[in-house]
C-alpha positions in Angstrom: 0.0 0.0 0.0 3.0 2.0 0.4 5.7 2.4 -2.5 8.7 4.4 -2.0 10.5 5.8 -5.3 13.6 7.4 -5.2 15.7 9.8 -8.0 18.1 12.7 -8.8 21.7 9.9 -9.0 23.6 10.4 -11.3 27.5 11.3 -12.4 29.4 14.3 -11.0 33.3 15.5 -10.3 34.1 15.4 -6.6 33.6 18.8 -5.3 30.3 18.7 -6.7 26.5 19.1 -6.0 23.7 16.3 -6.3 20.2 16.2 -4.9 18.2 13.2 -4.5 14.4 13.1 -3.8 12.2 10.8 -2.6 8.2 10.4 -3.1 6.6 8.0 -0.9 2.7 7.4 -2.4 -0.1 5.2 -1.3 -3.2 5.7 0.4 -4.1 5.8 4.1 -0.6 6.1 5.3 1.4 8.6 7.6 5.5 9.0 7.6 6.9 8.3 11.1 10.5 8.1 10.0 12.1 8.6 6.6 15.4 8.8 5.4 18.5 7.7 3.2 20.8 5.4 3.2 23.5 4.1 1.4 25.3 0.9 -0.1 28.4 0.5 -1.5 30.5 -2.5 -3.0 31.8 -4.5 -0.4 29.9 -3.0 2.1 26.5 -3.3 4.4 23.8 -0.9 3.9 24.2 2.3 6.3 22.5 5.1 7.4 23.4 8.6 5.6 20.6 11.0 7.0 17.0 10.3 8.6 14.7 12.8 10.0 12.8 11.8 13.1 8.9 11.3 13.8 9.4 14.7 15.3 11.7 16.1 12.0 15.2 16.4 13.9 17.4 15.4 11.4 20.2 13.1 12.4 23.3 12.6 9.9 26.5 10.3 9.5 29.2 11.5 10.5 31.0 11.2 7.2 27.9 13.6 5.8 27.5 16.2 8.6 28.0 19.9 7.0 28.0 18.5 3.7 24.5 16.6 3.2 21.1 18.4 4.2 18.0 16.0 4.3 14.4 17.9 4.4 10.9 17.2 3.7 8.1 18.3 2.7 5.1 16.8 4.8 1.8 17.5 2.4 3.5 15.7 -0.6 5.5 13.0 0.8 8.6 13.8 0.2 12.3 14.1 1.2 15.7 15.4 0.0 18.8 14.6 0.4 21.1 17.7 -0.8 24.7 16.5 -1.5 27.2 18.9 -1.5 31.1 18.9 -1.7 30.7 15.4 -3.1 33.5 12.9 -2.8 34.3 9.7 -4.0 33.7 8.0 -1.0 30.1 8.7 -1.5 29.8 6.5 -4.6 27.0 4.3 -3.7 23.8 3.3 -4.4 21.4 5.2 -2.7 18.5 4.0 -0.8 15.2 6.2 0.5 13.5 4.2 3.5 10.4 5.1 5.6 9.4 3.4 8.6 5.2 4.5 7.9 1.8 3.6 9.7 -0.6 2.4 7.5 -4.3 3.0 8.7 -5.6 -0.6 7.4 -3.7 -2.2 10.0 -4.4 -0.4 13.2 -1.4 1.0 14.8 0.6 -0.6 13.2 4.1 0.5 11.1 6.4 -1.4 8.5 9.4 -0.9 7.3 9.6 0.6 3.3 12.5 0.8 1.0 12.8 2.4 -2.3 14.8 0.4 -5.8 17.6 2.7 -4.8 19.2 5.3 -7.1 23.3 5.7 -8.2 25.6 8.1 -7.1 29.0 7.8 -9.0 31.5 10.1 -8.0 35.0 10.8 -9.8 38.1 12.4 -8.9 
């Protein structure tokens, strides 16, 4: 009842600017948590940025002054602005929403987008 859709990846030189968005559609649902995360060869998945039931953002600390995360409530939506990119962030990037669904009273699930690329080059 809930699908999560991610976009924005893409190429770009270190040093520069990429921004991600994620629209999370359905019917009879409400956000509690959403954010992004990341996964890179070799590696487990990993939190990058998540904003709070409450919208306190919380960041990585390999992200913190460079990535903003913000949402718009009324449409669903988040962002993830990446600035002073490296190529450490190359990834594949992940939107996820932990969201109650009004069908099944009081009651959340977990919800993951197909993921979107990030390549970065130095």
């Amino acid at each position: 009842q809930v699908q999560v859709v991610e976009s924005g990846g893409g190429f770009m030189q270190a040093g520069g600017s990429l921004k991600l968005s994620c629209v999370v559609s359905g019917s009879r649902f409400t956000v509690h948590i959403i954010g992004w995360y990341l996964h890179a060869p070799g590696k487990h998945r990993e939190l990058v940025a998540e904003l709070d039931s409450s919208g306190q953002p919380y960041y990585s600390d390999s992200v913190k002054g460079r990535f903003t995360i913000s949402r718009e409530n009324t449409k669903n939506t988040v962002y993830l602005q990446m600035n002073s990119l490296e190529s450490e962030d190359t990834a594949v990037y992940y939107c996820h929403t932990y969201a109650y669904v009004y069908t099944d009273v009081g009651r959340g699930y977990d919800y993951w987008g197909q993921g979107t690329q990030v390549t970065v080059s130095s």
